[in-house]
N, C-alpha and C positions, 0 to 999 in steps of 0.2 A: 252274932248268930252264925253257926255253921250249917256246909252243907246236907241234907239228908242222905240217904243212903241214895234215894231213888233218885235225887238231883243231880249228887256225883255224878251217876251212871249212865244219864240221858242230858247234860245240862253242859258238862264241865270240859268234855275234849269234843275237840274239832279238826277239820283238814284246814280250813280257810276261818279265819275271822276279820270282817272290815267293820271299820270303828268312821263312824257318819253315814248318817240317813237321808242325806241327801243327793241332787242328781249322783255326782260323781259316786257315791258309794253304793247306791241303787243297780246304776249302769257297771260297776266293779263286781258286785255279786252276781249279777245277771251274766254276764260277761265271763265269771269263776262258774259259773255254772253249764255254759256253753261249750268250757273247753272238758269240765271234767264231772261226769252228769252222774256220778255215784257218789262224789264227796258232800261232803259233812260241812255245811255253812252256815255261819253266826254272824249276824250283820246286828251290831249295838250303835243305838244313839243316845245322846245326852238327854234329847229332849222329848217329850210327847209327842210332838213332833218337830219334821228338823231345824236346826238350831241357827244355819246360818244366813242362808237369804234364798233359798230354794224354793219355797214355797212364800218368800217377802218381795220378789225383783217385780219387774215390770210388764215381763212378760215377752218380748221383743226376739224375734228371730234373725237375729240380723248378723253382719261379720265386722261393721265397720263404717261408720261415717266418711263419706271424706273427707275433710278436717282430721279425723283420727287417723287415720290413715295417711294423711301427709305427715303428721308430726308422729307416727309409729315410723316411717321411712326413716324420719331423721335418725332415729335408735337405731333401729334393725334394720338399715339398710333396702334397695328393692326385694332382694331376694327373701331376705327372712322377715320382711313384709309379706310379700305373695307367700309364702310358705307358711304363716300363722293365719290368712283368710285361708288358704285351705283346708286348713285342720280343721277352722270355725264350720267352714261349708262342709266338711264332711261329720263333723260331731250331728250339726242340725240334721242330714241325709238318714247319720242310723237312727238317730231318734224321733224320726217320721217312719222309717220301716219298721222299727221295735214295736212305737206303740200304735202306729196310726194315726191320721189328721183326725178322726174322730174322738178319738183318745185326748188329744191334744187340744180339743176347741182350736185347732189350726186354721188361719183363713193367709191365705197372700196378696195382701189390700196394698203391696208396695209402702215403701220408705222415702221419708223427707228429711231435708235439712236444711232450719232456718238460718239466711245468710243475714247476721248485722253489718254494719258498719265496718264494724270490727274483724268481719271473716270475709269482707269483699277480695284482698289480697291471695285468699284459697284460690279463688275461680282460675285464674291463670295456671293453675296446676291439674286442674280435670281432664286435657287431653294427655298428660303424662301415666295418672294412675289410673284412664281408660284403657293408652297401651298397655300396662302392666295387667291389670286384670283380665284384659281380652284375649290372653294367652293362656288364660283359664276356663272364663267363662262362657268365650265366643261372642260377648255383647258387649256395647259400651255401657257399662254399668251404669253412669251418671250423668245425668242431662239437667242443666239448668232451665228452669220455665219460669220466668217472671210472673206469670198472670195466675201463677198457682196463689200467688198472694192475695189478692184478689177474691178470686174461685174461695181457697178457705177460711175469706175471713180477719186473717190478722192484719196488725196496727202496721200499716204502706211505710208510715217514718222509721219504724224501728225493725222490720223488716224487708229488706233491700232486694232480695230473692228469695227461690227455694231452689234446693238441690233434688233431682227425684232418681229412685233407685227402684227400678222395679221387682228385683228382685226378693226384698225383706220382706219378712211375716210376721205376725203375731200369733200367741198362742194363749192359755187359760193355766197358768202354772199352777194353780188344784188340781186342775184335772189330770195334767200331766204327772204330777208327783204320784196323784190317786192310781191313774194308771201303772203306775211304775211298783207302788208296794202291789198293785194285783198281779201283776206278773210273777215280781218277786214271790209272792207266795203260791202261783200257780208252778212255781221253779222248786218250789220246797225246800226255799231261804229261810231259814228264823230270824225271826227279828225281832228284840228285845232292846225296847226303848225305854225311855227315864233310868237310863245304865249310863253312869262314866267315866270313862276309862282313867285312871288315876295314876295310873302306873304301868310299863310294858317293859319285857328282857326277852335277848333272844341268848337263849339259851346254848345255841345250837344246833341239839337234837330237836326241839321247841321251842318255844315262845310262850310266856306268860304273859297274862294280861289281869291286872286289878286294875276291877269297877265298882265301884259305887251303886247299889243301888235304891232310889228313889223311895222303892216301897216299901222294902225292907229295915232301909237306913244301918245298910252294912256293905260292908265290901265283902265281891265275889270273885275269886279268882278261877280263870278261865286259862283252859290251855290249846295252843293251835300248833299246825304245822308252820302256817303260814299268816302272815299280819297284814294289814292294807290299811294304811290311814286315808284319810277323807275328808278331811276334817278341815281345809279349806284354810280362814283367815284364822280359826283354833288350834293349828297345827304349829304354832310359834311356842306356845304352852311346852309340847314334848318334843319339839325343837328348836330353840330358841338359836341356834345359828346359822337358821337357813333365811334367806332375804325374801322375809314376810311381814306385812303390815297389813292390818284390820283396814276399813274402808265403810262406816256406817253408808248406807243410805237411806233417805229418805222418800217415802212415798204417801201420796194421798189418792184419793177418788171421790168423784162430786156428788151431791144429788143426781137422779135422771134428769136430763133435757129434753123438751118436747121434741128439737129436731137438732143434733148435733151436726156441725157444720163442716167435717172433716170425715173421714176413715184411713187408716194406716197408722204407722210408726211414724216418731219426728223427732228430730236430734235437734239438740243447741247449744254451742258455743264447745266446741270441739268433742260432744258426747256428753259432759258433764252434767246437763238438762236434758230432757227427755220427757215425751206425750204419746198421748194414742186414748185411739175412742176403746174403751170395754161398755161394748154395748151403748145405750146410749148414753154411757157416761163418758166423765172425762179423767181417765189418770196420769198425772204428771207426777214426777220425781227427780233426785239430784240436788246437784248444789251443794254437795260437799267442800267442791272447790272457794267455796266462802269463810273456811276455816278449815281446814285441813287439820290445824293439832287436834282439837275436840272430836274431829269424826273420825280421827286415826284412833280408836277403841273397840271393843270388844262387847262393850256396854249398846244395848239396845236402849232407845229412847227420844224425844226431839229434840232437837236442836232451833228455838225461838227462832234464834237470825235466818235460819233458809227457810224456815216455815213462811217468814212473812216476806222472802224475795221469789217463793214458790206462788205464793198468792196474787205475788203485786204481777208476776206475769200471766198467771189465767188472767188478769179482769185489765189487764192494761196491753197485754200481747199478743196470747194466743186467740180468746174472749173480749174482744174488748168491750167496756161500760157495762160488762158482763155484770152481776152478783149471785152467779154458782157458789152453793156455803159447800163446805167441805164433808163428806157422810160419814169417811174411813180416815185415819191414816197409822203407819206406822215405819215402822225400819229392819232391816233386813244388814246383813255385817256380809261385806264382800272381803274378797284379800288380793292385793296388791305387791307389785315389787320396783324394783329398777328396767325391768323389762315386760311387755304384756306376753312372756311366753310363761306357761303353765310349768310346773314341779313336777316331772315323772321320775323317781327313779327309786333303786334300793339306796336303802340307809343301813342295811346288815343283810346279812344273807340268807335269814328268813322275814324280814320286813320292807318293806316297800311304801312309797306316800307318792298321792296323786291331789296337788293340792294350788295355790296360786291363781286361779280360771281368769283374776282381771278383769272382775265385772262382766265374763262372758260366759258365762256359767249353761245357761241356759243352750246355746250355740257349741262349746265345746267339752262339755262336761262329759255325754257320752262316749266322746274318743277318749277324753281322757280317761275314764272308767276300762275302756277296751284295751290302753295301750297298759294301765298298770295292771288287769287280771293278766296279760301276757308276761311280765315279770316274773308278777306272784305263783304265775303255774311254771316257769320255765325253772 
């Protein structure tokens, strides 16, 4: 099926085109559109809605565990340590002023992190990456409180401490995505989703883009000034030599509880588990790290074995003798690499990709969308 005349005409050329609907390509259009508020922008997704874990994560406003953060030290050193909390803390800052705490379902009910057995040998490292952050944040980020055990709840044998951060938030990633397309189309972004992208050349003078699309069941070629990929842990597909690896996660949420026994954010066992009250419920997720080949995909779906070491910790850890059934669950595909620092740069010199986030999608997706519209327009 070819174009119409009237589709050529209003459909086909553009200034800007970003390819992902999610934060980072939301925050990249928004962002193309800040700097140049007469041009011409087409923002395509793959999916109905977006595809990678944008509207699947857990919600969490955070920069970083301590446990993560000691063993991110051991990679990137202290400096390119504190230098990637930064970016996190300032992605989350524009994306409190972009959409609003209200936009956001934002609340700042602080961060925890449950110490096993196993993570008692961290604590002796809390006054080191206190000095480090304190030369940012002006706080000691991290204080250990015993009795928080106690206070919420969990199993005294298999949690030995808590870590608390007062700084983390949580937020309502519907609402935030929701807000993000209203903006986007309050910006006079198009956006044309169940489109995907199948093919891209930079031409030089332009850039093609064939997509696919959904409803038609044809491919539509599209031509731009300029390209922006988004496209996260999918961005291995139309670059397969960039160090990017898919990252399923898994996520559930419980029945209501009459009185849940916590509020905040909660990390475990170096970030890899992860909790928090929505509402009066309970959502827990992670656990990838129980099999890494299987959740290294692209493939949405559960994965049996963490489903049932997700369960055995509501009712034996964080709930204990608990029997919360499960109401939701699902998976959401993050993307990962050898480093937690994010993929900004040009790939040609009308194309550009902001993509890798590391599971902090949420926290620094908006810079990253900020740092590649400055590319894409330069």
């Amino acid at each position: 099926m070819s174009l119409s005349f009237w589709e050529s005409q209003s459909f086909q050329n553009w200034d800007y085109i970003v390819v992902g609907g999610g934060i980072v390509g939301l925050s990249t259009a928004i962002s193309l559109r800040e700097k140049a508020p007469d041009a011409d922008i087409l923002l395509l997704e793959r999916g109905l809605l977006p595809s990678g874990a944008s509207t699947k994560n857990a919600g969490f406003a955070c920069f970083g565990s301590l446990t993560e953060l000691v063993e991110d030290i051991k990679i990137l050193g202290e400096e390119g340590c504190l230098a990637l909390v930064k970016r996190r803390w300032a992605g989350l800052q524009k994306l409190r002023q972009r959409v609003g705490d209200a936009g956001l379902g934002f609340q700042q009910n602080g961060g925890y992190e449950l110490v096993s057995e196993a993570e008692v040998k961290y604590l002796p490292e809390i006054p080191k990456v206190n000095t480090l952050l304190k030369s940012f944040f002006g706080i000691e980020v991290f204080q250990e409180d015993t009795q928080l055990v106690q206070k919420f709840g969990f199993h005294r044998s298999m949690v030995k401490t808590v870590i608390a951060n007062p700084l983390e938030g949580q937020l309502h990633t519907g609402s935030m995505m929701r807000s993000l397309y209203q903006i986007a189309a309050a910006k006079k972004i198009h956006v044309l989703t169940g489109c995907e992208v199948k093919r891209h050349e930079d031409l030089r003078s332009h850039v093609e883009v064939s997509a696919f699309s959904q409803g038609t069941n044809t491919d539509i070629i599209f031509k731009a000034k300029k390209l922006a990929f988004c496209t996260n842990a999918f961005a291995s597909q139309y670059f397969p030599e960039l160090d990017i690896k898919p990252g399923r996660g898994l996520v559930f949420v419980t029945e209501p509880m009459k009185q849940i026994p916590f509020e905040g954010t909660f990390h475990m066992d170096k970030g890899f588990y992860y909790f928090r009250n929505a509402g009066d419920r309970i959502l827990l997720g992670g656990g990838r790290n129980l099999d890494f080949d299987k959740e290294t995909t692209t493939d949405f779906g559960v994965n049996e074995v963490i489903l049932a070491e997700l369960k055995r910790l509501l009712a034996e850890v964080i709930v204990p003798g608990s029997s919360l059934k499960i109401d939701q669950q699902w998976s959401g595909i993050m993307a990962f690499g050898k480093t937690k620092e994010p993929i900004v740069k040009k790939v040609s010199d009308n194309i550009t990709i902001g993509v890798r986030l590391g599971g902090m999608g949420v926290a620094i997706g908006t810079l990253v969308g900020e740092e590649l519209a400055e590319l894409a327009y330069s």
